[in-house]
C-alpha positions, 0 to 999 in steps of 0.5 A: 500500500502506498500514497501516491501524489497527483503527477504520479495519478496522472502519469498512470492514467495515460500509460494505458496499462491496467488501472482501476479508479476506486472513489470512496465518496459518496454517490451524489457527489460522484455523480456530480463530479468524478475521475475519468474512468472511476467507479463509486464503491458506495461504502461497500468494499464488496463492490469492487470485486465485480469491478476487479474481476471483469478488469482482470479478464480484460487484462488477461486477454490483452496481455496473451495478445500482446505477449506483456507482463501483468500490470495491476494497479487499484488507486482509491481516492477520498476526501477523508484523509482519515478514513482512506489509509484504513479503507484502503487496507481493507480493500488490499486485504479483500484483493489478497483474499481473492488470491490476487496478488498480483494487484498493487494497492495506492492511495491519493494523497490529495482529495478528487476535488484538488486533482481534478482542479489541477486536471479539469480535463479529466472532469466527467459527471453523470450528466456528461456520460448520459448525454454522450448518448444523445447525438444532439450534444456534441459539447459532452460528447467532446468533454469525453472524447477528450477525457479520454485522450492519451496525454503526453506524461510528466517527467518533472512535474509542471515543467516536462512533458514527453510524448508523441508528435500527436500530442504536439499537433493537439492545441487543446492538450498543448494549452490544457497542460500549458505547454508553451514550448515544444522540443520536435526530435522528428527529421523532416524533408527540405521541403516539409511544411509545418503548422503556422499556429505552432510556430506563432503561438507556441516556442517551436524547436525541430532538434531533428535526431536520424533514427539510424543512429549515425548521429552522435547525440549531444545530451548535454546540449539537449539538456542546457536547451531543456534547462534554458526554458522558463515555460513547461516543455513537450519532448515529442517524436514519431511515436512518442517513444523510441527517441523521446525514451532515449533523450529523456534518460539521457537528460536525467543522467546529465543533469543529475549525473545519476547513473544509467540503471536509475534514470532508465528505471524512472523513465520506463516506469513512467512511461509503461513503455520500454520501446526505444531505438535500438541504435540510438539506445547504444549510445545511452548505454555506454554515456556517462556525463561524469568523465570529461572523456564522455564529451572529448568522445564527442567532439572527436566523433562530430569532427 
């Protein structure tokens, strides 16, 4: 069991991995305003059990298809910080019971009410899902559709973003997250037209990085340029995985001259992706920001 805080909430929300949403507020006010995808578990812990079986047989399902690890993950969320460590126990020992050991069992430090004001995109109520029904509300229809995009993920907390390019040509989530400057590591042709808006309204850098790998990366310049912005950053390629990973962990090794093992690990759990370039993930392997050998090695190689 452990406490969670609202980036880290987030940052689950958008890997896409198995999460189950536990509210343990009261119905009416769930009604009136909850998280994307939760569940009111109305004073009964035995509710979610029907939620757990059904998400588990989905769970099994993909993880056959797509040949991955098991992920389970349960956050229960509450206004009343004096009753939710004591409730969340008993739902973890109610999922131990079941033989489900596999599930890890969070908390939200913070209320619904504070995480959604942070997140107001993530905003969704009965009303909301009863009109996406009606053909005739588009307004709702959009709140959800919206709601349940997948929003590029935190690295720091305000400040960096990495996604895909997606996520860059999205103004609504560029201005919901209040990104103003986008770091775009995709190579274009000569004669490749970009969006104007992008470029009026938004601080826009092409740092094109060959996905063939013959280009040395210079992550100490990635890093100044990263830490030359006063304005939260989105670090975006293709895909969103296969450089922005790379970059990302070779931005966390420089400018906290931490080792690889460490800053590969809070990438990946981050991102619940693991996909990188395989070329330019050599380069990562064998970098270490802490010898002047490492950037000698570099200016060599760029001659």
């Amino acid at each position: 069991m452990k406490a969670i805080q609202m980036m880290e909430l987030y940052n689950m929300m958008n890997d896409y991995r198995h999460l189950l949403i536990a509210d343990l507020r009261k119905l009416e006010l769930f009604e009136e305003k909850q998280i994307r995808g939760s569940f009111c578990i109305q004073d009964n812990v035995q509710i979610i059990v029907s939620h757990i079986e059904k998400q588990n047989s989905n769970a099994q399902k993909n993880e056959e298809k797509y040949h991955t690890q098991p992920i389970r993950r349960i956050v229960i969320v509450n206004d009343d910080y004096l009753k939710i460590e004591q409730d969340t126990q008993l739902i973890k020992d109610l999922i131990q019971s079941l033989k489900m050991n596999e599930y890890k069992v969070y908390y939200l430090k913070t209320s619904v009410e504070t995480f959604l004001d942070k997140y107001p995109f993530y905003i969704l109520s009965k009303v909301i899902l009863q009109n996406y029904e009606n053909l005739h509300n588009n307004e709702d229809q959009q709140k959800l559709l919206f709601a349940y995009s997948q929003f590029p993920q935190q690295l720091q907390e305000n400040k960096l973003y990495l996604g895909s390019n997606l996520n860059a040509n999205s103004k609504k989530q560029l201005d919901a997250l209040q990104i103003k400057t986008i770091i775009d590591f995709k190579t274009y042709e000569p004669d490749a037209k970009f969006s104007v808006w992008k470029k009026e309204q938004y601080n826009y850098i092409n740092y094109p990085i060959s996905e063939e790998g013959e280009q040395l990366i210079d992550f100490y310049q990635i890093t100044d340029l990263i830490e030359s912005q006063n304005t939260p950053i989105l670090l975006c390629c293709p895909d969103g995985y296969s450089i922005t990973n790379v970059v990302a962990i070779g931005y966390l090794m420089t400018l906290k001259k931490q080792n690889f093992n460490i800053s590969s690990l809070k990438v990946f759990q981050i991102r619940g992706n693991t996909t990188v370039n395989k070329k330019l993930y050599c380069q990562i392997l064998t970098y270490d920001p802490k010898t002047i050998v490492n950037k000698i090695t570099q200016q060599l190689v760029q001659q």
